[in-house]
C-alpha positions in Angstrom: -7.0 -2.3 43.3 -6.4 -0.8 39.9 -10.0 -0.8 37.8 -7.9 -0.6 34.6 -5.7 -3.6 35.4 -8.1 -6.2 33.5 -8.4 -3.7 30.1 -5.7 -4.2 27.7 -6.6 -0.5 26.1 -5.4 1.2 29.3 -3.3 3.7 28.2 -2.9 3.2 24.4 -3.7 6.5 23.1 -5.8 5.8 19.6 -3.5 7.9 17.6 -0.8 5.0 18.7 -3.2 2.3 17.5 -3.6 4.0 13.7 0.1 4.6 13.7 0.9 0.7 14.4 -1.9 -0.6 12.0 -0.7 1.7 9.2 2.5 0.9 9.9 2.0 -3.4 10.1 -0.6 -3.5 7.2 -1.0 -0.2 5.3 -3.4 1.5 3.9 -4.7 -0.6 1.3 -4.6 -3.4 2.8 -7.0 -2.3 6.1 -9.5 -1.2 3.7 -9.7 -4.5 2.5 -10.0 -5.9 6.1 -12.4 -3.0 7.4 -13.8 -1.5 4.3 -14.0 2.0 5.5 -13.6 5.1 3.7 -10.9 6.4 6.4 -8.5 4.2 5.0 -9.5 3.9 0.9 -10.0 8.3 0.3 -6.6 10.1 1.3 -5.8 8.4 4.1 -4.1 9.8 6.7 -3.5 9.4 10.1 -5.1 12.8 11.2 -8.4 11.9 9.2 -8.5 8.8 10.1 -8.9 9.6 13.8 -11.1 12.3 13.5 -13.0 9.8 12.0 -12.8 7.2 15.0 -13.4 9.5 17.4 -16.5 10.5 16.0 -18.0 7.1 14.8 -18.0 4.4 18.0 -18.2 1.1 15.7 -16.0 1.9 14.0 -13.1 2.6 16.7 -14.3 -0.6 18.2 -13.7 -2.4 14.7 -9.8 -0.9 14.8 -9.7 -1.6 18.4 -10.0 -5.4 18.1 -7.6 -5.6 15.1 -5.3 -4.1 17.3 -6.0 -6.4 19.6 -5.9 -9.3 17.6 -2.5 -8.0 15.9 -0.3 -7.0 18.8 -1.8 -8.1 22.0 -1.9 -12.2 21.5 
């Protein structure tokens, strides 16, 4: 049996995740929902995930608004 069957991450690269939050909300408007500084100072998709990878809670927080947003 697969161990990834039961984790709806399995196989969504982050980079994809950033890509379809900027692209369904924007910018602005997940600062206002997350209040990061990724997403208010230059954002970009490269900075943004070189930000994720090295900060756990806060690619946890992006994790379950994509979640939320495109896995219901």
């Amino acid at each position: 049996m697969n161990k990834h069957t039961n984790n709806p991450m399995h196989g969504i690269k982050l980079q994809q995740i950033v890509e379809d939050l900027e692209k369904h909300f924007g910018w602005e408007e997940l600062d206002r929902r997350m209040k990061m500084n990724c997403f208010a100072s230059n954002p970009s998709v490269k900075s943004t995930l070189k930000f994720l990878r090295t900060t756990p809670w806060a690619r946890e927080k992006v994790e379950k608004l994509w979640l939320s947003s495109f896995k219901s």
